[in-house]
C-alpha positions as CSV (number, residue, x, y, z in Angstrom):
1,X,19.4,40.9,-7.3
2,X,18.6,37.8,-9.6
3,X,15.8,35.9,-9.9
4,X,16.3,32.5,-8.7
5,X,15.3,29.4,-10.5
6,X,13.0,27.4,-9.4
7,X,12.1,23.3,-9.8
8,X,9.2,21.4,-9.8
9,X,10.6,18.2,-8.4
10,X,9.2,15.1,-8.0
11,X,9.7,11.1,-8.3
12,X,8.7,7.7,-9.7
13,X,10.3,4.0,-8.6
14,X,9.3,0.7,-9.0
15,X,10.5,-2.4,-6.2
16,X,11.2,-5.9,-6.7
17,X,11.4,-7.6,-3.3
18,X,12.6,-11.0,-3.2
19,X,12.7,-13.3,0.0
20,X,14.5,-16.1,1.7
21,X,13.8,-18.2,4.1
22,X,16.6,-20.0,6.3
23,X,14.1,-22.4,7.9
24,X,13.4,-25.6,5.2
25,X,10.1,-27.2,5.1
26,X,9.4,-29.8,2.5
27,X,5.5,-29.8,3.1
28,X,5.9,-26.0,1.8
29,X,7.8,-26.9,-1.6
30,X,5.4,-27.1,-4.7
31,X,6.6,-29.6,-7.3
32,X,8.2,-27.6,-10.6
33,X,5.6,-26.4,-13.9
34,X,6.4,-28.9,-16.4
35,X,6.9,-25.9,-19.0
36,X,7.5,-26.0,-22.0
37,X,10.6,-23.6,-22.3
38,X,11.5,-24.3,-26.1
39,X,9.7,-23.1,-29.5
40,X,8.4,-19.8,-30.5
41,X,6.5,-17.7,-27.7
42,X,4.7,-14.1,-27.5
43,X,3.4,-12.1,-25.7
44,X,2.4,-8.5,-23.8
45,X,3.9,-6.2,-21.0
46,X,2.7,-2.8,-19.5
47,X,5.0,-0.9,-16.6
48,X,6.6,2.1,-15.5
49,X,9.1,4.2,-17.5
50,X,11.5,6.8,-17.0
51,X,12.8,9.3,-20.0
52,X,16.0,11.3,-18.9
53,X,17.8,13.6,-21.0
54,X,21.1,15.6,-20.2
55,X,20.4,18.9,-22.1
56,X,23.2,21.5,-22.8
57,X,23.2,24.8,-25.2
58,X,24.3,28.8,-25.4
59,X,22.6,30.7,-23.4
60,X,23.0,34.8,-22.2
61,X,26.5,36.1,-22.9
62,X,27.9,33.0,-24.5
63,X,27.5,31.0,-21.6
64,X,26.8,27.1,-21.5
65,X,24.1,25.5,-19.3
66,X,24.1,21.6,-19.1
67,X,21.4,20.5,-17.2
68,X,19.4,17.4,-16.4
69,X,15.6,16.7,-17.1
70,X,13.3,13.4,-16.9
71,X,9.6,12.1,-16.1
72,X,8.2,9.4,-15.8
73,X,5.0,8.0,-17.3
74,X,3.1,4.6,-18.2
75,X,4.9,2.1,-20.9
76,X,3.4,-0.9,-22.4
77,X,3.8,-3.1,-25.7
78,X,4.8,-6.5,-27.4
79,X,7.0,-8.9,-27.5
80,X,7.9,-12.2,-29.6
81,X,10.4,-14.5,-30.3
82,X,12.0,-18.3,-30.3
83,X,14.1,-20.2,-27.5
84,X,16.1,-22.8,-26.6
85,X,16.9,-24.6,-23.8
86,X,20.0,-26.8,-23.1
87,X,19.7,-28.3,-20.0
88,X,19.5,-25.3,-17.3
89,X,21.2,-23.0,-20.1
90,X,18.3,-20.9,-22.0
91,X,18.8,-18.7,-24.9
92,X,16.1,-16.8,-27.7
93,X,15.7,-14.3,-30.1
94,X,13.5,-11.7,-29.3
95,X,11.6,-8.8,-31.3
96,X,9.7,-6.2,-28.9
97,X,7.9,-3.0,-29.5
98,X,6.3,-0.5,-27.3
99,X,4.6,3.0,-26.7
100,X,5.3,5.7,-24.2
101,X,3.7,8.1,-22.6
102,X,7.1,9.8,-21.4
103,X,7.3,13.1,-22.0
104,X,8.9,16.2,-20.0
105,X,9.1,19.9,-20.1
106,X,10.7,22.9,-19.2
107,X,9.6,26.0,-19.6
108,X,11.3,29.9,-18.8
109,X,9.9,33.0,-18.3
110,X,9.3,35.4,-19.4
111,X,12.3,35.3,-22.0
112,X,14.8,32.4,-22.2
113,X,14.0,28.9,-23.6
114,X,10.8,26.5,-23.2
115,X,12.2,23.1,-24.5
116,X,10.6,19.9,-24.2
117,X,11.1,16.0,-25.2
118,X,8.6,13.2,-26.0
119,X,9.6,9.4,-26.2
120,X,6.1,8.3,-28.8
121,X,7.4,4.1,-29.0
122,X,9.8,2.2,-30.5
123,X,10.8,-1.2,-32.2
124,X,13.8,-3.2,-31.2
125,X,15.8,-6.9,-30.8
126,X,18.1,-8.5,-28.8
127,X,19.2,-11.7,-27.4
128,X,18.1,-13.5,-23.7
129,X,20.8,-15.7,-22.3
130,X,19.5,-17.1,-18.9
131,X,19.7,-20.2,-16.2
132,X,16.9,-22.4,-15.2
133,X,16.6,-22.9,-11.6
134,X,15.3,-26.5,-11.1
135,X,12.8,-25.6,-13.9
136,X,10.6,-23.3,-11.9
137,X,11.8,-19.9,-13.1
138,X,14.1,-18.7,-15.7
139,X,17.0,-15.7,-14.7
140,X,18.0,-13.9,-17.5
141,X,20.2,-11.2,-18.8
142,X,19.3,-9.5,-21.9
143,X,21.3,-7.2,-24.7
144,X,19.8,-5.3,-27.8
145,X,18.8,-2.9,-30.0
146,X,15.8,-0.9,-29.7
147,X,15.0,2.4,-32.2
148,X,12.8,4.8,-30.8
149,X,10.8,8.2,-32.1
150,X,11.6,11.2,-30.2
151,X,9.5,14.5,-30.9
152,X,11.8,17.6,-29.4
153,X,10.2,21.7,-29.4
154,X,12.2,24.6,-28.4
155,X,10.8,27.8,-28.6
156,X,12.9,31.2,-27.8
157,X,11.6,34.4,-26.6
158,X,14.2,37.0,-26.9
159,X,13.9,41.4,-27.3
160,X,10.1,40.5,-27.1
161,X,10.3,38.4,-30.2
162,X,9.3,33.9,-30.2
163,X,10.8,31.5,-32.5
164,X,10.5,27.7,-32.8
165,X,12.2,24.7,-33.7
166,X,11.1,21.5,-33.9
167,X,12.8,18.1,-34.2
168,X,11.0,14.7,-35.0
169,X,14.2,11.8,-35.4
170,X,14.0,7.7,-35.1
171,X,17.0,7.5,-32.6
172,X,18.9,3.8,-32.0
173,X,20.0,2.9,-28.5
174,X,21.5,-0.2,-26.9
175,X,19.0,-1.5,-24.8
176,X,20.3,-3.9,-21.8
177,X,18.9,-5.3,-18.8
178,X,17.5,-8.2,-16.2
179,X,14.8,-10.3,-15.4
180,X,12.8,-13.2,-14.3
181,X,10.1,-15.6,-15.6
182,X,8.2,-17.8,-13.6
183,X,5.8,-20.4,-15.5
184,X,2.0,-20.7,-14.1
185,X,1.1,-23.6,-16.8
186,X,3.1,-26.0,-19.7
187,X,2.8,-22.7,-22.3
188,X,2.1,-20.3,-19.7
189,X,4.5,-17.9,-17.9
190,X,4.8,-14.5,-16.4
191,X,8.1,-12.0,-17.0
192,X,9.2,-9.0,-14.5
193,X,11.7,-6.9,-16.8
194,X,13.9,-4.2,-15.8
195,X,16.0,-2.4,-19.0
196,X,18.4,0.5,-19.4
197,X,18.2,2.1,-23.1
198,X,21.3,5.0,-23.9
199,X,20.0,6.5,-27.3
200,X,23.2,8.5,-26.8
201,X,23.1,12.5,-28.5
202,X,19.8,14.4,-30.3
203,X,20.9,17.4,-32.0
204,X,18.3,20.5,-32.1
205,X,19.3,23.4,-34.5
206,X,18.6,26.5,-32.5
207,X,16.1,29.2,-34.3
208,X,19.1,31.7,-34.9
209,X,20.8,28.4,-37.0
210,X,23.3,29.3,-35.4
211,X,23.7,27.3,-32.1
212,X,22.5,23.7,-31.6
213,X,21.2,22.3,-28.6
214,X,22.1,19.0,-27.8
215,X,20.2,15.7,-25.7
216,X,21.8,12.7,-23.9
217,X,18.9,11.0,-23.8
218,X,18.4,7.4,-21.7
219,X,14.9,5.3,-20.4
220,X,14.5,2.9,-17.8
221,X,11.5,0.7,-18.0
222,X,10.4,-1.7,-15.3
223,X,7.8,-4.2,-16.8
224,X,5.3,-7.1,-15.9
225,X,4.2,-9.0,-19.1
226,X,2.8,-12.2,-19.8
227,X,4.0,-15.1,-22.1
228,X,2.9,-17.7,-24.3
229,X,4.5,-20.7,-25.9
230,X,3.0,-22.4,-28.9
């Protein structure tokens, strides 16, 4: 019989819990941050991010495998930009970049393929449009570019002979998301982000030359960042 394949399995998650309460007391309601929401700002964010790729190529007797592979790793970077505010409406400019430990491998033996994908950090911009709630946070969508490095190996082991191929490519995606920011002081203000980046298809030329393996490759990044208004 066949050997079966086997997976490594295992998972990462990050939670934002909010809470309501139905019972009102006034004594309990702290007097809105008289933040300064306009002007030029910056600032840092570190958090937890997850590299996913949808893999497909030839394999044994002209056969296709698609499969999918991710992990999930530490994230952090900067981020600057300018606002406006027009009454509870809000909406900036914003330049960001960030490095990544995501990285994720696969490996068959003893022939077949060992393939693996590396997310090393990226640059990007977008846009913020959000809604002030009574001036003490700030909801926001957000929409944008972000162009990433991706370092891709395949090696093949086939009638007891290895080749390699390698693939280093700055990829763009469209990076869009959620969040909130809460101000702690007039230029002072803390940012929970969540984002969803498709960098869409990676093309790998197989050792032969003649097949190419391809990536449908995607991050989610969960962050907690500071920010600072001049």
């Amino acid at each position: 019989p066949d050997s079966p394949d086997r997976f490594s399995n295992d998972q990462g998650g990050a939670w934002l819990t909010l809470a309501y309460s139905f019972h009102s007391n006034p004594n309990a309601v702290l007097p809105p941050v008289d933040h300064n929401w306009r002007g030029f700002y910056w600032g840092g964010h570190v958090g937890h991010g997850a590299l996913n790729a949808v893999t497909s190529g030839v394999r044994n007797n002209d056969t296709r495998l698609v499969a999918d592979f991710g992990e999930s790793a530490v994230t952090g970077g900067m981020f600057a930009g300018y606002g406006l505010s027009f009454h509870r409406l809000f909406v900036a400019g914003e330049l960001e970049t960030d490095l990544s430990a995501a990285a994720w491998d696969h490996e068959r033996g003893p022939t077949g393929r060992t393939f693996s994908m590396e997310k090393i950090g990226g640059i990007g911009g977008g846009l913020r449009l959000g809604y002030l709630v009574h001036g003490a946070a700030l909801v926001y969508g957000r929409v944008g570019v972000m162009r990433s490095h991706f370092d891709i190996d395949l090696e093949r082991v086939e009638r007891d002979q290895t080749s390699f191929a390698t693939l280093e490519e700055w990829k763009n995606g469209l990076r869009y998301g959620l969040g909130l920011e809460l101000p702690a002081t007039r230029n002072l203000a803390f940012r929970l982000d969540y984002t969803f980046t498709d960098y869409g298809t990676l093309r790998l030329t197989e050792p032969s030359g003649n097949d190419v393996e391809t990536y449908e490759a995607s991050e989610s990044l969960f962050r907690i960042g500071s920010v600072i208004r001049l």
